[in-house]
N, C-alpha and C positions, 0 to 999 in steps of 0.2 A: 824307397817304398812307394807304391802307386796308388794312386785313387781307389777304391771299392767302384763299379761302375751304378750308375741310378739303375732304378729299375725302366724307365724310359731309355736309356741306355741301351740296356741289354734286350728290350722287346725290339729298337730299332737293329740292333744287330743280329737278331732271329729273322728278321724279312728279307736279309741276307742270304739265306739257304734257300729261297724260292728261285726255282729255276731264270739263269739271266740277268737277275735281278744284281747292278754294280753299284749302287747308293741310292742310298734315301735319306730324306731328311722332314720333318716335322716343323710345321711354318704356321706363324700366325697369318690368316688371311686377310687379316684387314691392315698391320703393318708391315708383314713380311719376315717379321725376326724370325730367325730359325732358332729354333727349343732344342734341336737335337739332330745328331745328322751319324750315320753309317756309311762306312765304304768309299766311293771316289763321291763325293759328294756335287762337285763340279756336273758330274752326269745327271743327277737326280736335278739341279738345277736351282739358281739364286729366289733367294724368299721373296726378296722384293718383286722380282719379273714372274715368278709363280704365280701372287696372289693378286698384281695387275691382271695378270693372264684369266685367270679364272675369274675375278669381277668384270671384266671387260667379256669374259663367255656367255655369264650370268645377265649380265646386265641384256647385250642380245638378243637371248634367248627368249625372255621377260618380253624386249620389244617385241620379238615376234608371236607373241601369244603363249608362249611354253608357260605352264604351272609347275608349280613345283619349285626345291629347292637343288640348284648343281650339283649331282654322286659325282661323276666323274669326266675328269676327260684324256684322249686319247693321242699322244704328237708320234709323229712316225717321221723318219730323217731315212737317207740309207742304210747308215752303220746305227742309230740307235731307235727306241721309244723310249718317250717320257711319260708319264703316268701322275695324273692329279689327283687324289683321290678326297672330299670332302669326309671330316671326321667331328661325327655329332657329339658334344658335351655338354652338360647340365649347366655349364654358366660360363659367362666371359666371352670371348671371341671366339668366332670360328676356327677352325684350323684345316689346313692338307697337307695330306702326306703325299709327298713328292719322291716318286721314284724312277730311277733312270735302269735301261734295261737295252744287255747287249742282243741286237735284231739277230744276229747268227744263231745266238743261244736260246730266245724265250721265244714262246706261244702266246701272242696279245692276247688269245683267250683263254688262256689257261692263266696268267698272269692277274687279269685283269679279276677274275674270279677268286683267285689264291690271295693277292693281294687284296681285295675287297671285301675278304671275308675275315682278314688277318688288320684292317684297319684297327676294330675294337677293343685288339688286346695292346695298341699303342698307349694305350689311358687306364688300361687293367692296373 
């Protein structure tokens, strides 16, 4: 008999049906643990290198003047995009949602929209 899935579970595995979209995974950003992960998860990409990744964008960004805090960012390869998406919560650490998307199948911006507006219901 199997596990019931979380309800973080099952929201990570509805971001699944957006077009391209081959894992994702739910990472603390300031240690990199992954809370949760969908699909080939290898594509959406490791917690620890994600959340270097995006402090090291932030931090940047900051040097060069930018206000504000890091929504997102965009990696393009030939065969894939990776997708960082910052996910605001009421306490504790930050988080992103990291997800990996085959370049044949998705639209960076239709992605980047569907996925950005589907962050929220990661913590619903």
């Amino acid at each position: 008999m199997g596990e019931k899935p979380t309800a973080l579970q099952n929201s990570l595995d509805r971001l699944l049906d957006s077009p391209g979209v081959t894992g994702v995974a739910l990472i603390d950003a300031v240690t990199g643990l992954v809370y949760g992960a969908a699909g080939d998860v290898g594509e959406a990409g490791g917690g620890a290198e994600s959340s270097e990744l995006a402090a090291l964008i932030a931090q940047r960004l900051g040097e060069a003047g930018a206000e504000g805090d890091l929504e997102s960012v965009v990696l393009t390869s030939r065969r894939r995009h990776q997708m960082l998406f910052s996910v605001v919560r009421p306490a504790g650490d930050p988080l992103l949602l990291a997800a990996g998307l085959d370049r044949d199948r998705a639209n960076v911006a239709l992605a980047l929209r569907s996925l950005g507006d589907r962050v929220a219901e990661v913590l619903a």
